[in-house]
N, C-alpha and C positions, 0 to 999 in steps of 0.2 A: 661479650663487650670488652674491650679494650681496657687497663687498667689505666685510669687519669694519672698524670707525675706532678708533681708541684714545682714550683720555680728551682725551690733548694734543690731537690735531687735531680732537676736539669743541668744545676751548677754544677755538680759533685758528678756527672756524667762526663765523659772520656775527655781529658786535657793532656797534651802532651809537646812536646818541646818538638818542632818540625824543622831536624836538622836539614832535612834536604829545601829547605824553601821554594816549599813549590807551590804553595798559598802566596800572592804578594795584597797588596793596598794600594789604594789610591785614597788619599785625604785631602779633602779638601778646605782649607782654613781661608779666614779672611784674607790672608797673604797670598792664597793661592793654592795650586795641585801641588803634589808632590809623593811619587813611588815610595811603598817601604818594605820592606821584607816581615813576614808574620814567623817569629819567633816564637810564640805560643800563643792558642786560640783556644778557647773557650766559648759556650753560648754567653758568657756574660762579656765577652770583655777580649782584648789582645792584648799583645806584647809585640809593640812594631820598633823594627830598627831601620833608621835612616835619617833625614835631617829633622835639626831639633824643633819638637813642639814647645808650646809655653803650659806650665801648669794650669789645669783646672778651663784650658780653652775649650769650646763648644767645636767639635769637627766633626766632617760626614766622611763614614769610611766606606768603600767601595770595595769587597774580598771580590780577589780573584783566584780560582783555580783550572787547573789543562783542563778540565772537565766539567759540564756543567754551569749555569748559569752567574750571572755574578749576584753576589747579596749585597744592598749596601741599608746601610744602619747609624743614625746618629750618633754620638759619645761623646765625652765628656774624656778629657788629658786626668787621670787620676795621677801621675807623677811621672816624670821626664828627670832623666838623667845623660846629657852627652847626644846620644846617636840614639839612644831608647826608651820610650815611651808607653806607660801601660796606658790603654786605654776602655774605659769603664763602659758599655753598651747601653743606652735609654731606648725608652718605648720601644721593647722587644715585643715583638707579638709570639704565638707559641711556632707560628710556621716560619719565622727567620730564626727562630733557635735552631726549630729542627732543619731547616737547611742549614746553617752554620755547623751543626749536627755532621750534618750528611759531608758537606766538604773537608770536612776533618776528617771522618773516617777514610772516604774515597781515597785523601794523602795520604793516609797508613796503611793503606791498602798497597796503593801503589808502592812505598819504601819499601813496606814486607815484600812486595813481589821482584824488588830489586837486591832485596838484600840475601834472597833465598838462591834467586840465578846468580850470584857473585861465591856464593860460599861453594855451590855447589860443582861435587868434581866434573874434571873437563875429558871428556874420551877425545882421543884422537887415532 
């Protein structure tokens, strides 16, 4: 049988800064839609860069990656600065974690597999 994980050690599972932005956002605010780039992702929460949110607003965000289904998940603006915007994850179920999970890895998958054919030498 499968070992249970609790929320903490879901948090403290794989986060990592996605230079290549290949996860984006779609959020939807009373104002309206608006694209953002995912700067860092977690099950708990993002780090979206693009036009500014207002602190502590209620939005719905929409992840998308080249692979795979999209996930979308309510949140809460934990703080905005400029162009970037943390935002905080509510009523996460365990199977939007772990698809949020899965689409994060799948993009380190893919950078690692880009960054291994770029180093790697070239015969001709």
């Amino acid at each position: 049988m499968p070992k249970q994980t609790t929320m903490d050690e879901r948090r403290r599972a794989v986060r990592r800064v996605l230079a290549s932005q290949e996860i984006r956002a779609i959020v939807r605010t009373r104002q309206g839609l608006a694209e953002y780039a995912v700067a860092n992702l977690g099950p708990g929460g993002a780090l979206l860069v693009g036009p500014p949110l207002r602190p502590h607003a209620l939005v719905e965000v929409v992840l998308r990656a080249p692979s795979g289904p999209p996930v979308r998940v309510l949140g809460r603006v934990a703080h905005a600065r400029e162009a970037e915007a943390g935002v905080s994850f509510l009523h996460r179920s365990d199977e939007t974690e772990d698809r949020i999970q899965s689409m994060l890895l799948d993009a380190l998958e893919r950078e690692r597999g880009r960054s291994m054919a770029a180093s790697a030498p070239r015969t001709e």
